[in-house]
C-alpha positions, -999 to 999 in steps of 0.1 A, spaced: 40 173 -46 76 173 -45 84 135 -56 61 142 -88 95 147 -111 113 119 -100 84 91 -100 74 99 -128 115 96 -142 118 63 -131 86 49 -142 89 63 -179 125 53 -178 112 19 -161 142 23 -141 121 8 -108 150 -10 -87 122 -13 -60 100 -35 -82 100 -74 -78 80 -84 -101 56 -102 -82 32 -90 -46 45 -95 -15 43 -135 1 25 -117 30 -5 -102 9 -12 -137 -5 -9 -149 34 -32 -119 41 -59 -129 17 -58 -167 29 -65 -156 66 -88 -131 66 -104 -139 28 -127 -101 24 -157 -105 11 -163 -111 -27 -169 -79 -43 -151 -57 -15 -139 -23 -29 -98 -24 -21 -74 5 -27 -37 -1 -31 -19 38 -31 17 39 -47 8 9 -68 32 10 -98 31 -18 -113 -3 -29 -100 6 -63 -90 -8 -59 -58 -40 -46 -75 -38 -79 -98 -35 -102 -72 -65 -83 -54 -89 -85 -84 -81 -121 -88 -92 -121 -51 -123 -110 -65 -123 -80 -49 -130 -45 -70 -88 -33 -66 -87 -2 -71 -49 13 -75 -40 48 -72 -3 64 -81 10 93 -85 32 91 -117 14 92 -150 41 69 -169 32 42 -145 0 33 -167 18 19 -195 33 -12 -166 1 -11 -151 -21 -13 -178 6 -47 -192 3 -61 -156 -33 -61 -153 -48 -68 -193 -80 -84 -186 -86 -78 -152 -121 -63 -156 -121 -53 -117 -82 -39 -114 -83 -1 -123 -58 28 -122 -63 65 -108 -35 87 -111 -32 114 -87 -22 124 -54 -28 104 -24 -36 133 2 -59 148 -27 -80 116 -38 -114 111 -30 -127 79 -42 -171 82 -52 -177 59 -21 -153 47 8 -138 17 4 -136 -22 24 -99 -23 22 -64 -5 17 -33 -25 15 -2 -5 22 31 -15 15 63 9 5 39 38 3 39 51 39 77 44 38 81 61 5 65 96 16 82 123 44 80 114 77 67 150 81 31 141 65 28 104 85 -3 120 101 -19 132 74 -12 94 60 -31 81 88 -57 110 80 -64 100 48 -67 60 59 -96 73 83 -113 91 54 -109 64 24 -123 31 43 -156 32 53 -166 21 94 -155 -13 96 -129 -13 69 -97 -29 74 -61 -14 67 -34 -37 60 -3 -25 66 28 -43 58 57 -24 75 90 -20 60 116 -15 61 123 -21 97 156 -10 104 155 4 139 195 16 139 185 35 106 182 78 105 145 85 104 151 109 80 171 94 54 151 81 23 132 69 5 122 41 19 124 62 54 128 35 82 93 26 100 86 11 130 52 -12 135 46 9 168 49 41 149 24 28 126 0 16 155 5 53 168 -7 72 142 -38 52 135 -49 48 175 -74 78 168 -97 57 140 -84 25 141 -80 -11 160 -54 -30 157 -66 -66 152 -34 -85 143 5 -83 141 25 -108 129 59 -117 110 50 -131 76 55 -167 67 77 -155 39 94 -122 27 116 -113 -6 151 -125 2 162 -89 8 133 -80 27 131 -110 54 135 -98 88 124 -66 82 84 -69 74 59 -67 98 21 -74 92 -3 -52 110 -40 -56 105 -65 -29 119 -99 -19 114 -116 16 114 -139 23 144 
């Protein structure tokens, strides 16, 4: 994939500007309203770090993150020391087939991270990696409407792009502005919540 080179650059040069140190407020909101079931296999693609996977595991859900550089491991595996449940695949996201579908995916600055050109194939995937029932959160950013589609990454999204592509497989169950955003991100998050037919 063409972003192999450079992700793997800034990881192993841990030069990450993206990176806050810390999950999104809105996946802690997430977790506090709709609370998956113990044990519930989770995915989190373009995890770097993995503290979305960390706060997932501590959940006590099975987090699963998957990413495509290699020299992400070495952050990951510091972030997530004695997490029993967190775990790392490395690979491709449109080439990863899990053993056995999973409850959840949480996406947030991976579908804004990839080309615009393979958004359905994104939304694909989402209907092949959560089992019937599943839930996808997807926390839209960066919404920037006056933005060129095409510049990035982050490309701009739009929550009604997002609810476009996934009308095939998916419900939408819930949208709503998080509580709280990084200062730089506020006001331009949006918290969509769907489930697979």
């Amino acid at each position: 994939m063409t972003f192999v080179p450079t992700w793997e650059a800034h990881w192993r040069e841990r030069n990450v500007p993206w990176d806050r140190g810390e999950s999104p407020p809105a996946l802690h909101e997430s977790l506090a309203a709709w609370a998956p079931a113990p044990g519930t296999r989770a995915l989190v693609p373009g995890c770097g770090a993995g503290y979305d996977v960390l706060t997932l595991a501590r959940a006590g859900l099975v987090a699963v993150g998957l990413d495509l550089a290699e020299s992400s491991r070495a952050r990951f595996d510091e972030v997530t020391a004695g997490e029993s449940t967190a775990s790392l695949c490395v690979g491709d996201f449109f080439e990863f087939v899990p053993t056995e579908p999973f409850g959840l995916v949480f996406d947030y600055t991976f579908l804004c991270a990839i080309p615009p050109a393979r958004r359905s194939d994104w939304a694909t995937a989402m209907g092949s990696l959560l089992r019937s029932g599943g839930e996808l959160w997807s926390l839209v950013y960066p919404i920037v409407p006056a933005a060129d589609p095409a510049k990035g990454p982050p490309f701009r999204l739009l929550p009604e792009e997002v609810t476009a592509l996934l009308a095939t497989e998916f419900e939408l169950l819930e949208s709503r502005t998080p509580a709280a955003s990084n200062s730089d991100r506020a006001g331009k998050e949006q918290l969509l919540r769907f489930k697979r037919r």
